[in-house]
C-alpha positions in Angstrom: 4.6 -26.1 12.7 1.2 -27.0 11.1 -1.7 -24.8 10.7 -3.9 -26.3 12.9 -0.5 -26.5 15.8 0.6 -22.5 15.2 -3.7 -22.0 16.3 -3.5 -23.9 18.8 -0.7 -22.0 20.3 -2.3 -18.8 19.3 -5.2 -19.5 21.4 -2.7 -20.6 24.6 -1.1 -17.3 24.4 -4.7 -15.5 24.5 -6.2 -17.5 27.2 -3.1 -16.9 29.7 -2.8 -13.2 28.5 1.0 -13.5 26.5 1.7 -10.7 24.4 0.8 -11.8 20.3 2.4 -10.5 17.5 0.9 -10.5 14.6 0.8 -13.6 12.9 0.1 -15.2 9.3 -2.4 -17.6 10.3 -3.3 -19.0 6.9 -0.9 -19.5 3.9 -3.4 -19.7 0.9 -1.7 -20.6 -2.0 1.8 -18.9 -0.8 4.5 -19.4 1.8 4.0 -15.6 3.4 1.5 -12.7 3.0 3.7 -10.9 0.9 2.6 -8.2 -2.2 5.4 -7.9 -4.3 4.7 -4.1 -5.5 1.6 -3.8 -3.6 0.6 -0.4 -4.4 1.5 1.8 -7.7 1.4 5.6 -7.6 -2.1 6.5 -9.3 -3.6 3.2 -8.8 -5.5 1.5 -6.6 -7.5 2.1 -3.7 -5.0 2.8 -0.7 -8.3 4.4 2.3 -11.6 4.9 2.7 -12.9 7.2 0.1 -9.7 6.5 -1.9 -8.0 9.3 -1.8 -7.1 11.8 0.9 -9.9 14.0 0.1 -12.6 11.1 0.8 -14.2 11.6 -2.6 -14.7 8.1 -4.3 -14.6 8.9 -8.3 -13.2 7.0 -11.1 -13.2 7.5 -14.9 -14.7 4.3 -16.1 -17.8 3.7 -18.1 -19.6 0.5 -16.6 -21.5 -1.5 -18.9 -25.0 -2.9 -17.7 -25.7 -5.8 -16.7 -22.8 -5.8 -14.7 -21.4 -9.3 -14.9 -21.0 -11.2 -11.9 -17.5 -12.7 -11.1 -17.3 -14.2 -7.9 -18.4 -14.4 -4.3 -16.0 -15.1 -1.1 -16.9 -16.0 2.2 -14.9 -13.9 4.5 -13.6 -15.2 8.0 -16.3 -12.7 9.7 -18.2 -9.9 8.8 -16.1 -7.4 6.6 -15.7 -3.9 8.0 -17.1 -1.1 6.2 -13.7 -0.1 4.1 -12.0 -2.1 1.8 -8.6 -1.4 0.4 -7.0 -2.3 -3.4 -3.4 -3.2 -3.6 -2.6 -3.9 -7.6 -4.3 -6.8 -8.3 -5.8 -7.4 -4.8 -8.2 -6.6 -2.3 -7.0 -6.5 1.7 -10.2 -6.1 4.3 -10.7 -6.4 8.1 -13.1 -8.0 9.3 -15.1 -8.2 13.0 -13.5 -11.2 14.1 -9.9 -9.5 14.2 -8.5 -10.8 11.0 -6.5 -9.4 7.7 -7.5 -10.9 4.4 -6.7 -10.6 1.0 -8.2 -11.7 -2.2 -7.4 -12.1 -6.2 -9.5 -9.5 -7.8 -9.5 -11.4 -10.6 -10.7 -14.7 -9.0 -11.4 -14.0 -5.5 -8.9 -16.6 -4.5 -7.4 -16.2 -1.1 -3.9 -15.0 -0.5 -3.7 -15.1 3.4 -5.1 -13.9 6.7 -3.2 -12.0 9.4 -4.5 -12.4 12.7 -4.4 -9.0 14.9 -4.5 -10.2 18.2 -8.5 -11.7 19.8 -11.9 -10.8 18.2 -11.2 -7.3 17.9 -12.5 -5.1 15.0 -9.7 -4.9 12.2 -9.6 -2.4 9.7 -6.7 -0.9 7.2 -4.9 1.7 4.7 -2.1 1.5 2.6 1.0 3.1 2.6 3.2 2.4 -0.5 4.5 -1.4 0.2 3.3 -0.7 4.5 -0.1 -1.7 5.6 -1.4 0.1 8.7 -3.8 -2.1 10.6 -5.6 -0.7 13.5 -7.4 -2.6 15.6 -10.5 -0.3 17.5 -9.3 -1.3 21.1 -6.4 -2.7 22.9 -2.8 -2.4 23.6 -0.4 -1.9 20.6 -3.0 -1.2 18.4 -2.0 0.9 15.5 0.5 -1.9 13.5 3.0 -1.4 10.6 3.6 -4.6 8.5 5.5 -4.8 4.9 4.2 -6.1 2.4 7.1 -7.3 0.6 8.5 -8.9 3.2 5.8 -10.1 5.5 7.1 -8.9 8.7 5.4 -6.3 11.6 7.7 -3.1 11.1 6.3 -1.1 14.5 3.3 -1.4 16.9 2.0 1.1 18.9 -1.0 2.0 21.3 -3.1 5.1 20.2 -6.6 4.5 22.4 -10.0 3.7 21.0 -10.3 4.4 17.5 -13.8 4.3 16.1 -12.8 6.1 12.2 -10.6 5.1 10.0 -7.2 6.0 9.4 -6.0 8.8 6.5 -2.5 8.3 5.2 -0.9 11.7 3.9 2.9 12.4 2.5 4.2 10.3 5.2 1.9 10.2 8.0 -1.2 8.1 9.5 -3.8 10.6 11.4 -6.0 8.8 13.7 -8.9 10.1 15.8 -9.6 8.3 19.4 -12.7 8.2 20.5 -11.6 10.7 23.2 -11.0 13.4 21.0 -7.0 13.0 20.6 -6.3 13.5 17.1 -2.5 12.2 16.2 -0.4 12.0 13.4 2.0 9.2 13.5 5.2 8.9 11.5 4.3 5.6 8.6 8.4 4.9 9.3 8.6 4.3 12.7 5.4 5.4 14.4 6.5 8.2 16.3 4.2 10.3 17.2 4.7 14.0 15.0 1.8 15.9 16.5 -1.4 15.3 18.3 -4.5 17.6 19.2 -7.5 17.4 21.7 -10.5 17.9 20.9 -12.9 19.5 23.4 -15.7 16.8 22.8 -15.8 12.8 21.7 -14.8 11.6 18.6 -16.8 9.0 16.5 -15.7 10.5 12.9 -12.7 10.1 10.7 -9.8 12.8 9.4 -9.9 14.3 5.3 -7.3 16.1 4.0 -6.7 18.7 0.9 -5.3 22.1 0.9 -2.6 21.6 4.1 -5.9 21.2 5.8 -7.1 18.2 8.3 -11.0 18.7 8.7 -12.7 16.2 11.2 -16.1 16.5 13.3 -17.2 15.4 16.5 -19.7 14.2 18.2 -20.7 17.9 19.7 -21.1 18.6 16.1 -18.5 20.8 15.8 -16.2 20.5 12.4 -12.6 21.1 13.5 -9.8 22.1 10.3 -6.5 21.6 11.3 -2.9 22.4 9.6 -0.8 19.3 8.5 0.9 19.8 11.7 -2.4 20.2 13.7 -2.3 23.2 14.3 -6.1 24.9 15.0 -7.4 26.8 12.1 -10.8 27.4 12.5 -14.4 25.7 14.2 -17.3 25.5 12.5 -21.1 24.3 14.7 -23.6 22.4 13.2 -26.6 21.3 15.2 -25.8 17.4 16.1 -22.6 15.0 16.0 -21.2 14.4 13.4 -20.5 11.3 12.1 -19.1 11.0 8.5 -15.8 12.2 7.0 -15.6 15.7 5.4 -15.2 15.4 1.1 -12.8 18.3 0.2 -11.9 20.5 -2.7 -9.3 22.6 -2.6 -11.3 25.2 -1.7 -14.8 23.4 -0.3 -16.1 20.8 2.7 -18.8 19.2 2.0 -20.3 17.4 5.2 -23.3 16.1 6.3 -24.4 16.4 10.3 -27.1 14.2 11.9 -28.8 17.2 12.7 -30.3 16.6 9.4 -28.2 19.2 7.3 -25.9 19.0 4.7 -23.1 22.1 4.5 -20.7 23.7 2.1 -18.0 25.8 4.0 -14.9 27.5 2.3 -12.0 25.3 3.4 -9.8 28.2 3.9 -12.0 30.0 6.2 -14.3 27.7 7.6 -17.2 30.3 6.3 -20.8 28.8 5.5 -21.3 28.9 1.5 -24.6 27.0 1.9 -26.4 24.6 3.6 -29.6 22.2 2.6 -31.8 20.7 5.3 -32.8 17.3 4.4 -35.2 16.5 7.9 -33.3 13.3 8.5 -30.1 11.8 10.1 -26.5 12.4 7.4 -24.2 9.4 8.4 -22.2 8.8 5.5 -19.6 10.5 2.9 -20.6 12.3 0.0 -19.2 12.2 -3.8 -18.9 14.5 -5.8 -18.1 15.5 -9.3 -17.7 18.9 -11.4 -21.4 20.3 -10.8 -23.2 18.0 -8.1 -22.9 16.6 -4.8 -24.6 13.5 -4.1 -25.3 12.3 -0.5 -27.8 10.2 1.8 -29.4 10.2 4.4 -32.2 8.1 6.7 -34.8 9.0 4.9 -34.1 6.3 2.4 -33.1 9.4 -0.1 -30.1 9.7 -1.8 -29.8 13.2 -3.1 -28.2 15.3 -5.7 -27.7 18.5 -4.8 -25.9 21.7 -6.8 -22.5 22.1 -5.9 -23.1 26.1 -6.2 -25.8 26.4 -4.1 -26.7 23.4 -2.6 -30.4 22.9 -4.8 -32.2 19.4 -4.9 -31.9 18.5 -8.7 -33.0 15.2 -7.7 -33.8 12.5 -4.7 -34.6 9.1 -5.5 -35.8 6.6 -2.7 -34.3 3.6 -2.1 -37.0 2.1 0.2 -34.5 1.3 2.9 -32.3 3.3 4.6 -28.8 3.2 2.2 -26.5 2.0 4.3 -22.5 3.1 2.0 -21.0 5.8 0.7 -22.0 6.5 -3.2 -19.2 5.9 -5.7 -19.5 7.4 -9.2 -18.1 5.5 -11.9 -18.3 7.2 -15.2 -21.3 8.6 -15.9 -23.3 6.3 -13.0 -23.4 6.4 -9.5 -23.3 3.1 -6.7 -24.8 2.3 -3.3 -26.0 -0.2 -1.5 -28.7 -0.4 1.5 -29.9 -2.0 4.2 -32.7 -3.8 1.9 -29.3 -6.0 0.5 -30.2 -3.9 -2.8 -27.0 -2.5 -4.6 -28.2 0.5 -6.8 -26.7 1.9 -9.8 -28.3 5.0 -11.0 -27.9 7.7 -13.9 -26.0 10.9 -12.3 -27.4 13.5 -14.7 -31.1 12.1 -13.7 -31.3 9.9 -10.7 -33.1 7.7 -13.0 -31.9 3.2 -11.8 -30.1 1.7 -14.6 -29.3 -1.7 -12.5 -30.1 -3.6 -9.2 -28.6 -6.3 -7.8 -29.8 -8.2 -4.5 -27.1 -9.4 -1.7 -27.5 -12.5 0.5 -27.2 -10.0 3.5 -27.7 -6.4 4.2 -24.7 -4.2 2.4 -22.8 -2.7 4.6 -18.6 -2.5 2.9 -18.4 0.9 0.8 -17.8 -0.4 -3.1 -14.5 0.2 -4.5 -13.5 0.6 -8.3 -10.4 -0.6 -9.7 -10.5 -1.3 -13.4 -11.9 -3.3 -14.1 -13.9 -4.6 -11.2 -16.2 -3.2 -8.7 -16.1 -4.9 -5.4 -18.4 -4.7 -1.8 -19.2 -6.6 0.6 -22.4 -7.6 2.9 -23.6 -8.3 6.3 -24.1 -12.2 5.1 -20.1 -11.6 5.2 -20.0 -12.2 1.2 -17.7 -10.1 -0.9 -19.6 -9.6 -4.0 -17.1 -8.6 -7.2 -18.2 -7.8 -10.6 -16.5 -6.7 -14.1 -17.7 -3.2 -15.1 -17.3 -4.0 -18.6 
């Protein structure tokens, strides 16, 4: 069967309510979706954030001007996390599609479609992608990547976060409050916990410790197995991931406060009130913490005591995560500016201006930086 006659079936099966697998819908350049290898240990960028911790940090040195590579056109406007398989990128996108692109090219290498127009997004683990669609039966899928076949499917509720892959398992928040942890394997369901309050957030993990918020504001830690450890209030949901040491969560709250609490404990080591809405992740490295907020700020505060060393305004509101690269920091805003400025001094080293307004948190994998924006471009450039 065709392209155009395996749609057209697609769309019969939609319109009189048939149960859809998931399907390779495109075959760009290869007979099957497949990733021989897809992800090596230490390498690429598997979640959101990176690694389980959320904090998005790699040791290379960009030089400036960054040189643009390519832009893509994407299916549909790309989700906010982007995921980096080897030599690959893998994104969901609005319109309830899987692609993947060269890094080195941007050349397509397929599209998985994930049942109607439902938002798609993804994580890697190993050779297994875990798509999730937000809403819908069967919505949490398992598909190999070296073999280009759906492994399990199951139905976890509304999921408004990402998902956080740890030694084995996917956590998931619903946007009920159910936090599970599924087995990657077979899905199975290994623990689960309820919340007391709504869920818009997404799971962190370091120290055998799951730390999530909610939209009461309250930051919930959790064992491995979810098993309650400790609450911590702040004053308004919240809506970003925790960044974790092994010993510190950093998180921001929209009541306009940025906190340090010992991850063991759940004690307050210091907070810094910023007067304005904290949406996004922080990053971090040995001696700062550098976050936004809706001010148009992005700030860089001490990691000791949680002092402004510096702010610098971005004339819109920035609208991704920061990701320090070397000895420079990344984000984009709603202004379709992508900043890169100094760490040690705040001080903009580069700019580069997007079709649309950035909305996909960059990722690094050397030697390319990649994000994507609302004119549903992926934008990748060589960082030296």
């Amino acid at each position: 069967m065709g392209k155009s006659g395996l749609i057209r079936v697609m769309r019969k099966m939609l319109s009189t309510g048939s149960a859809l697998p998931v399907a390779v819908v495109l075959l760009a350049g290869c007979g099957k979706f497949i990733l021989k290898g897809a992800h090596e240990p230490g390498g690429g960028w598997p979640q959101l954030g990176q690694t389980p911790q959320r904090v998005p940090v790699v040791e290379i040195q960009p030089r400036f001007p960054l040189q643009p590579l390519w832009e893509k056109r994407a299916s549909g406007a790309p989700g906010s996390s982007l995921v980096g398989a080897k030599d690959y990128i893998l994104y969901g996108t609005q319109d309830g599609r899987l692609e993947g692109l060269h890094l080195e090219n941007g050349d397509g290498i397929g599209k998985i479609a994930v049942r109607s127009t439902v938002e798609v997004t993804a994580a890697l683990a190993g050779e297994r992608l875990i798509i999730v669609r937000r809403i819908g039966k069967n919505n949490v899928i398992c598909y190999d990547l070296t073999k280009a076949k759906t492994l399990w499917e199951k139905s976890a509720g509304t999921i408004p976060g990402e998902p956080l892959i740890v030694a084995g398992k996917i956590y998931l928040a619903t946007g009920s409050g159910r936090l599970l942890a599924l087995a990657v394997q077979d899905g199975a369901t290994e623990a689960e916990y309820q919340m007391s309050n709504t869920c818009s957030a997404t799971p962190a993990f370091a120290n055998d410790r799951i730390l999530i918020g909610d939209d009461k504001g309250i930051l919930h830690a959790l064992s491995a197995q979810l098993e309650p450890q400790w609450q911590y209030a702040t004053g308004a949901a919240i809506r970003s991931p925790a960044v974790l040491t092994a010993q510190t969560a950093y998180v921001g709250s929209t009541d306009g406060v940025f906190y340090a609490l010992d991850i063991a404990s759940g004690s307050l080591c210091w907070k810094t009130s910023v007067g304005a809405k904290i949406y996004h992740p922080a990053a971090l490295n040995d001696t700062l913490v550098f976050f936004s907020a809706t001010d148009h700020n992005l700030y860089a505060v001490s990691r000791q005591d949680g002092d402004v060393k510096w702010r610098y305004n971005s004339g819109s509101i920035l609208s991704t995560a920061p990701l320090l690269c070397g000895a420079y920091l990344f984000a984009g805003s709603m202004n379709k500016k992508f900043h890169a400025l100094e760490i040690a001094t705040g001080t903009v080293v580069w700019e580069f201006t997007a079709k649309g307004r950035i909305r996909g948190y960059p990722l690094a994998i050397d030697p390319y930086l990649v994000f994507s924006a609302e004119d549903d471009v992926i934008y990748c450039f060589r960082l030296y």
